[in-house]
C-alpha positions as CSV (number, residue, x, y, z in Angstrom):
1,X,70.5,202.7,251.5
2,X,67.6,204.8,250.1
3,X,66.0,204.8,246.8
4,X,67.1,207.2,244.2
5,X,64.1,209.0,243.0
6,X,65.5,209.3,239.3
7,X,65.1,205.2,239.3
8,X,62.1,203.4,239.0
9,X,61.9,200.5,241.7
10,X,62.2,198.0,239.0
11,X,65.2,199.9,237.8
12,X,66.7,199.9,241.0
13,X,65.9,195.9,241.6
14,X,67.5,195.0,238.5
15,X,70.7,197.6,238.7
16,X,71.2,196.0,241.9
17,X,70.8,192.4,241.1
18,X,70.8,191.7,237.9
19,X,69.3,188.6,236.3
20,X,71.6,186.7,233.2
21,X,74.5,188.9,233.9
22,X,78.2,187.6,232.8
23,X,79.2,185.6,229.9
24,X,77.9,182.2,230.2
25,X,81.1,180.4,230.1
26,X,81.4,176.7,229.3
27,X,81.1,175.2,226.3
28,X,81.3,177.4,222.8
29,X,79.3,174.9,220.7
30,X,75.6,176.6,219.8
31,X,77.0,180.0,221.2
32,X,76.3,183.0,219.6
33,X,77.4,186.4,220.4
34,X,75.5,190.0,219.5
35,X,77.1,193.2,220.2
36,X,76.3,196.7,220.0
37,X,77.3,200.3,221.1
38,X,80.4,201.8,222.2
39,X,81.8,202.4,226.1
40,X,82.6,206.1,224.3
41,X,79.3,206.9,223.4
42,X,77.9,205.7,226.9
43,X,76.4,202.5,226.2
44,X,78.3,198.8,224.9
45,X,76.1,195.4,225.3
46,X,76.7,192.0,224.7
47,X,74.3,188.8,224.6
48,X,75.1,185.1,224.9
49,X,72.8,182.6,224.3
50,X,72.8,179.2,223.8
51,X,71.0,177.9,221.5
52,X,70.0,174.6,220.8
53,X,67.0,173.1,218.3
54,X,66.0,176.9,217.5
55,X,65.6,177.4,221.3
56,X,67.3,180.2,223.9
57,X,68.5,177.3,226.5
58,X,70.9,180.1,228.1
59,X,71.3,183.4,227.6
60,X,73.6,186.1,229.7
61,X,74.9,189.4,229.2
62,X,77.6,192.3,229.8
63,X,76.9,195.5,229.4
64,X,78.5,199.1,230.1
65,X,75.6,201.6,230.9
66,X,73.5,203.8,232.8
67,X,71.3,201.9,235.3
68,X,68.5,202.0,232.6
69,X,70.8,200.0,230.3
70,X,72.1,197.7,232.9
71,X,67.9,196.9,233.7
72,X,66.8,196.5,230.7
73,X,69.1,194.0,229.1
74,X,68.3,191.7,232.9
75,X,64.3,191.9,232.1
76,X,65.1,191.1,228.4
77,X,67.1,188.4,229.7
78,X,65.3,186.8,232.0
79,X,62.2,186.8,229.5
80,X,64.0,185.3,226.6
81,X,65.3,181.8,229.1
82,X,63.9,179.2,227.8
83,X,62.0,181.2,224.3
84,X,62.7,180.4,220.6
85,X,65.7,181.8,218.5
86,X,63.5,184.0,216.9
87,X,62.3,185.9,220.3
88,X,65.9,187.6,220.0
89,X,64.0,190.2,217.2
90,X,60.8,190.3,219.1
91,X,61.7,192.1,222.7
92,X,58.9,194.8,222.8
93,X,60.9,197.9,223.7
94,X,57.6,200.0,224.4
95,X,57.2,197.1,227.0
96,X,60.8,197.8,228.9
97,X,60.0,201.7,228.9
98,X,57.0,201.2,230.5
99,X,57.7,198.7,232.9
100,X,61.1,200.2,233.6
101,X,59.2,204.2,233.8
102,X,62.6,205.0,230.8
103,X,63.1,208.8,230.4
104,X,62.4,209.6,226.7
105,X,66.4,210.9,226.8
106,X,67.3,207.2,227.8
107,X,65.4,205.1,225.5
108,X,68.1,204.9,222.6
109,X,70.2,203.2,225.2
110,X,67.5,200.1,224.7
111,X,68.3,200.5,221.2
112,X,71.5,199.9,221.2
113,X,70.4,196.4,223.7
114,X,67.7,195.8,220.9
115,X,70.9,196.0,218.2
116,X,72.7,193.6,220.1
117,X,69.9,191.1,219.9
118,X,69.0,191.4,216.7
119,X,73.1,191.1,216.2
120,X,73.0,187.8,218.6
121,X,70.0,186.2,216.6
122,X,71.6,186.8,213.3
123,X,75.1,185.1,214.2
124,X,72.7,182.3,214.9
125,X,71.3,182.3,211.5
126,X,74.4,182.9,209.8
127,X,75.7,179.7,211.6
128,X,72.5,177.6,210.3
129,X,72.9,179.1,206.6
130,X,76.5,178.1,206.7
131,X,75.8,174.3,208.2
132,X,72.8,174.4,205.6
133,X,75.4,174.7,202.5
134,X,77.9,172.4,204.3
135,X,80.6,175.2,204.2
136,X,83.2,173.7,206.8
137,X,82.4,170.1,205.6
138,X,84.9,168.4,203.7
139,X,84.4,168.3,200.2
């Protein structure tokens, strides 16, 4: 199959085999979930990552998307395995457009992936503010 010339080789690399894609399955406990976007608006992602002592142990995601999309949210991924909790706000989207070669027209489809980061990290939060007030203990 040749190369589309509208994709960059990375693009293509990671549309076609995507790193950290599906939902990680297993266990809930120290899962947390960040969505953005809307299949109608061209563009829907979802992280999950483990996390566990304010570290990413896992992290996969789903996403509906252009190839761009699809690529973007397998680098950020792959680079976030094994990084703290607070790497989740910190994915350098200047980074992605470059590496990735991101027409201008297709960068706000990495900020709907950023959203769902950002939306990922703060479930995480929210979960150690809760535990932090012991909401769900018995009183």
């Amino acid at each position: 199959m040749s190369r589309d010339p509208s994709y960059s080789p990375a693009v293509e690399r990671h549309f076609r085999h995507p790193a950290n894609v599906g939902p990680l399955g297993g266990s809930r406990d120290n899962m947390f979930t960040g969505t953005a976007g809307r299949r109608d608006i061209g563009a829907r992602v979802r992280f999950e990552a483990r996390i566990q002592d304010g570290q990413i142990s896992r992290i996969a995601f789903q996403a509906y998307g252009c190839p761009h999309t699809i690529a973007a949210c397998s680098v950020a991924a792959q680079g976030l395995d094994g990084a703290p909790a607070d790497a989740l706000l910190r994915v350098d989207l200047d980074e992605l457009i470059r590496a990735l070669d991101v027409p201008v027209e297709k960068t706000g489809r990495l900020l709907i992936m950023q959203d769902a980061l950002h939306d990922c990290f703060q479930a995480w939060e929210n979960r150690g503010l809760a535990d932090s007030r012991g909401q769900g203990s018995p009183a």
